[in-house]
N, C-alpha and C positions, 0 to 999 in steps of 0.2 A: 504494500500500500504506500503512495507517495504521499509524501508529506510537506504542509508549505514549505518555502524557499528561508532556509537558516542563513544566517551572515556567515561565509565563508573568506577566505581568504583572497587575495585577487590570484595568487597564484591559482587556486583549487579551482575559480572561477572560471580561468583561462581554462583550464584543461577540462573541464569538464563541458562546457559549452565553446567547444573550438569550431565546430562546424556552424552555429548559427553567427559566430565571431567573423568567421569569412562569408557567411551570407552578407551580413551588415559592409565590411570591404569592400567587395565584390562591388554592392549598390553604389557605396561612396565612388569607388573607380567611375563605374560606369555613367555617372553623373558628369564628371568630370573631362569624357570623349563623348557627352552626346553630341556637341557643334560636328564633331568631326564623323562622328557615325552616323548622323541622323540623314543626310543624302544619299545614303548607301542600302537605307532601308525600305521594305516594299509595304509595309502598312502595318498599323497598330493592333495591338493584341484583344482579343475579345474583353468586351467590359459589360456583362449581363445581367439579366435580372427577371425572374421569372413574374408575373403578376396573377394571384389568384383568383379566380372571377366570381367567387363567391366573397369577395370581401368586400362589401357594401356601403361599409365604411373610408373604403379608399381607394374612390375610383380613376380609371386610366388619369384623368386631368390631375390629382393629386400625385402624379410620378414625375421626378428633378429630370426630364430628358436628357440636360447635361453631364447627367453622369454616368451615361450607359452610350452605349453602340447598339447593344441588341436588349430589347424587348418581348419576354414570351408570354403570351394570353395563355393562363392554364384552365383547364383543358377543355379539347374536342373528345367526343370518344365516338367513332362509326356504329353502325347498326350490328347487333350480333348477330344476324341472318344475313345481309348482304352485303355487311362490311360498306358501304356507303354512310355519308354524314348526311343526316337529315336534319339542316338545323330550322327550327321555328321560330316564330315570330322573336318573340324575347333575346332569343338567342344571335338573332340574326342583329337584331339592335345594338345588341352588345358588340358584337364583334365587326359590326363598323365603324360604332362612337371610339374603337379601342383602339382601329389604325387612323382615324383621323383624325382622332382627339395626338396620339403622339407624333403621326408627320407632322401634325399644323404648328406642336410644339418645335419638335425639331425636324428638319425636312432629311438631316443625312443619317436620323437612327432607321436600325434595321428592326422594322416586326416579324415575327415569326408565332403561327399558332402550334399549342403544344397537344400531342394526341394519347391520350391515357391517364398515367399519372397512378399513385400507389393503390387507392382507392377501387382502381379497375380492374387491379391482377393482373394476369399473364393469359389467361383460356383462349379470349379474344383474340390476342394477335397469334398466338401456338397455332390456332383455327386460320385466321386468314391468313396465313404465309405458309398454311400446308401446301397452296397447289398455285400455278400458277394463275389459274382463271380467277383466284380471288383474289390473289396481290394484285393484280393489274385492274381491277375494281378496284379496290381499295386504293390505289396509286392515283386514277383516274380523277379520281374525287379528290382526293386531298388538292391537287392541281385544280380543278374547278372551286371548291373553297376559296385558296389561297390567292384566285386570282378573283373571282367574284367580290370577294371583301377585301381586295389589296392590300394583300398582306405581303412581306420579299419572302418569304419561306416557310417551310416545315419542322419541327420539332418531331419525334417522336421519343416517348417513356414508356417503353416495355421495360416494365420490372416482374419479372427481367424472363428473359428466354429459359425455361426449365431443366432442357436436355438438350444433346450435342443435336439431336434431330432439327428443334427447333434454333439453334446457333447455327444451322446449315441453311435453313429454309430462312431466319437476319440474312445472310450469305445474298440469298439470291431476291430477296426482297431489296437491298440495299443499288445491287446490280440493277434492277430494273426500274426499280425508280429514278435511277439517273440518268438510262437510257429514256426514259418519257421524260422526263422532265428537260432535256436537250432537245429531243423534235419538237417539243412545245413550245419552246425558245427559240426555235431557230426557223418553226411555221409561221408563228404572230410576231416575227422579230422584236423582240420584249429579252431582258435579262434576262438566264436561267432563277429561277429560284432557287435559294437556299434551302441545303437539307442539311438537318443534323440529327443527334441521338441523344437524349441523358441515358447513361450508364451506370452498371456496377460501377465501385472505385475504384476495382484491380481488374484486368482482362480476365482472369480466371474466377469465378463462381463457384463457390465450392455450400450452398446451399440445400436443405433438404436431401443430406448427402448424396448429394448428385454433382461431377463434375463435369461442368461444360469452361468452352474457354471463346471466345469473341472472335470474329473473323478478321483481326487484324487488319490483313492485306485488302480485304473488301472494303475496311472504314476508309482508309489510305484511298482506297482508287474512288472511292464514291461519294464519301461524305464530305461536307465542308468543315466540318469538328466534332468533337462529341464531347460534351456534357460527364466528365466522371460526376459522382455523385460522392465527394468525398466528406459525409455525415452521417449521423444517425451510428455510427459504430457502439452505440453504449443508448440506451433508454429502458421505455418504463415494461419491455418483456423479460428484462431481469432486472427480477427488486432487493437480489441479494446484498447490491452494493454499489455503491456510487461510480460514477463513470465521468469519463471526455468524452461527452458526444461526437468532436470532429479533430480532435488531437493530431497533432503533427508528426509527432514520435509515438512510438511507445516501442522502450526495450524489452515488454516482456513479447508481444506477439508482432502478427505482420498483420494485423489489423488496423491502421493508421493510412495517413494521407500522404507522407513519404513514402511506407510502402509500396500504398497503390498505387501512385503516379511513376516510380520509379519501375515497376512491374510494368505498366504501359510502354515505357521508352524500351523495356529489354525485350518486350513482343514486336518490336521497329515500330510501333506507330510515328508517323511522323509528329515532331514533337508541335509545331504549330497550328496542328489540327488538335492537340488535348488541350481541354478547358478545365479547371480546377473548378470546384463547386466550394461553396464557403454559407453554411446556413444563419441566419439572423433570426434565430430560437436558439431557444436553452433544452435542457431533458434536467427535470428535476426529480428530487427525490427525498424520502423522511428517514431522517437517520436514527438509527437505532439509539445513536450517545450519542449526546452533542458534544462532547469534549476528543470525539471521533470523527473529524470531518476531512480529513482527507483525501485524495483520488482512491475508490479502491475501499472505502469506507464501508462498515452494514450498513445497511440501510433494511425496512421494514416494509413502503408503500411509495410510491408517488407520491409528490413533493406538491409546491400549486401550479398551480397552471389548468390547463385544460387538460385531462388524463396524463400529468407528466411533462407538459410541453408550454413552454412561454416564450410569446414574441418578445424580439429586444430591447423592443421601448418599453416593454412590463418587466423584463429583468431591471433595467434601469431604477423604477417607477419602484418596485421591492425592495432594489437597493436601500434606496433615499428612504423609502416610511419605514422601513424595519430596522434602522441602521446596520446593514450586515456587514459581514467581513469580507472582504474581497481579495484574493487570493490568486495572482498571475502565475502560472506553475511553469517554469521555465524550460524546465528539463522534457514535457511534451506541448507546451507550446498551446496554453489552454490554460482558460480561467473557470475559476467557480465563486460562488458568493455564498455564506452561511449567514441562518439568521435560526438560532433556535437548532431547531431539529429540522429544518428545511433547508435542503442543499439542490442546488443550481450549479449545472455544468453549460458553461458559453463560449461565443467567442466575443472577444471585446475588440475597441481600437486598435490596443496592441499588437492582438495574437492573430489578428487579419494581415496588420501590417507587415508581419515577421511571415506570414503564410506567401504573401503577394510577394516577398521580395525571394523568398524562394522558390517559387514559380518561377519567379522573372531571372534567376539567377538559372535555372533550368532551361530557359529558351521555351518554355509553353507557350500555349495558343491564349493564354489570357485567363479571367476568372467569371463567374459569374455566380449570383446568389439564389438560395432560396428562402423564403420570397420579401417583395420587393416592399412588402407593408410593414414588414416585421422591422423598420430603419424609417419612421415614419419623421423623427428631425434630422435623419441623414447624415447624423455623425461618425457613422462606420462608412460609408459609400463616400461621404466629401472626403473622410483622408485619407482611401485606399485612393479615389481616381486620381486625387493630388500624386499621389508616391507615383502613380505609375505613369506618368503623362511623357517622362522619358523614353517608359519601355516601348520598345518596337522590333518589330519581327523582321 
């Protein structure tokens, strides 16, 4: 179990956090030749942000445009019989107000609709990507969608393909949607559309002991990036003990966001097609001692939140009226707040900042969040896009 951060010595400091030391470098350098690198580069890194369309409280007009490049309306989900999106009136209102409430904001951000989401499962797409007569329906439509409500792209979130059968049939659904999506472009002379993926964190899946592993070399030829999904490694399906939702490190497994991202690069994806994920929620939890509040901590039940889960203006918001303890845990790169016997696992300013600049020190494709309500005064999104206004691919 980790424990807050003790005053050590600077030597112990040095050696023990030597690689976040040259992340920090690295940045410094690299600030230092952007005049001289920045004509040499072909364009900036993804800066996303997913929007939930059930949050009614903060619609598309309440989103800072400026601090994004891409925009994802979550979610579409197709017909389970024909795999076709049938959207209705409501729906259809929403999802014009939602590209033309953000072009009008900003005319060079990209929209993209997102298809599924955790909620939906896997059956759906396992089912359309069995044959080819139904991916190419399902392709179809999404292309009619995307351009009927002018949107630049597609998202898709299968979470997550179950078996190598289904990681064969991603395979050739990824193939073909790119192939339509190029005659479509190049009949109505218009842009190709954007296609991407949210992901597992790691290429490999090792869920419901089943190992399937990503078609790498398909993402590479087809996709324009994918979405790892690097969160959620720790919540409220184990209540034996406190966790880092989206921790950087962890020495005891390969469950973390170094891991997975570095697992990506040793599958060859090209690295500026992978997108780091970074959530703006907590995973809370009620600790067994309070005088026990460590990573790794008992714990008995969910914490507050909605079942476990607090957007980060309400972590904030918990802070301040319960006066907690806030606790930057260095060594995986992840905060928590205690107040009582309530333990909260986040990411703050900091530990986005230290995420972003190791991405960037990786040469990835950029970061993006989920979701874009949970940062509602914008103080994580203003000083991540600040740090990264250098970075460029």
């Amino acid at each position: 179990m980790n424990k807050p951060l003790e005053k050590k010595s600077f030597m112990e400091f040095l050696k023990a956090h030597s690689l976040l030391i040259l992340v920090v470098l690295s940045l410094t350098m690299s600030s230092i030749t952007t005049v001289t690198n920045s004509m040499s580069s072909s364009h900036n890194p993804n800066k996303g942000a997913y929007w939930p369309s059930w949050a009614k409280n903060f619609p598309p007009s309440s989103i800072d445009t400026n601090l994004f490049t891409h925009v994802y309306y979550a979610f579409l989900s197709p017909s389970n019989t024909t795999f076709k999106f049938e959207t209705d009136d409501p729906t259809a209102l929403l999802l014009k107000n939602f590209t033309t409430t953000l072009h009008t904001k900003n005319p060079n951000l990209k929209t993209l609709f997102s298809i599924g989401g955790a909620s939906e499962g896997s059956l759906i797409f396992s089912r359309m990507a069995s044959s080819h007569k139904s991916r190419k329906t399902f392709i179809l439509s999404t292309i009619e969608v995307a351009r009927k409500f002018d949107f630049d792209g597609v998202d898709l979130d299968w979470e997550f393909p179950k078996t190598p059968k289904d990681m064969k049939n991603f395979r050739h659904l990824l193939h073909e949607w790119r192939v339509a999506v190029k005659k479509e472009a190049k009949a109505n002379d218009t842009p190709q559309l954007l296609l991407s993926a949210a992901t597992y964190y790691s290429p490999e899946v090792n869920l419901d002991n089943i190992h399937r592993k990503y078609p790498v070399d398909s993402i590479n030829e087809n996709l324009d990036w994918i979405n790892a999904m690097c969160y959620d490694y720790r919540g409220s399906w184990d209540l034996s003990a406190t966790g880092s939702p989206a921790l950087l490190y962890d020495s005891n497994s390969n469950v973390s966001t170094s891991y997975g991202l570095q697992a990506w690069i040793e599958a060859k994806i090209q690295r500026e097609k992978l997108v780091m994920g970074l959530p703006l929620y907590g995973r809370t939890w009620q600790l067994k001692d309070p005088t026990l509040y460590g990573i790794g901590a008992p714990a008995v039940d969910v914490g507050p939140g909605d079942e476990g889960q607090m957007p980060y203006v309400e972590v904030e918001k918990f802070n301040a009226q319960n006066s907690a303890k806030v606790v930057f845990d260095l060594s995986t790169v992840s905060t928590y707040s205690v107040a009582g016997t309530s333990w909260i696992g986040y990411d703050d300013v900091r530990s986005v900042a230290l995420k972003v600049a190791y991405a960037r020190t990786q040469k990835l494709g950029g970061y993006f969040f989920w979701a874009v309500n949970g940062d509602q005064d914008w103080k994580i999104s203003t000083e991540v896009y600040a740090a990264s206004r250098t970075w460029s691919l």
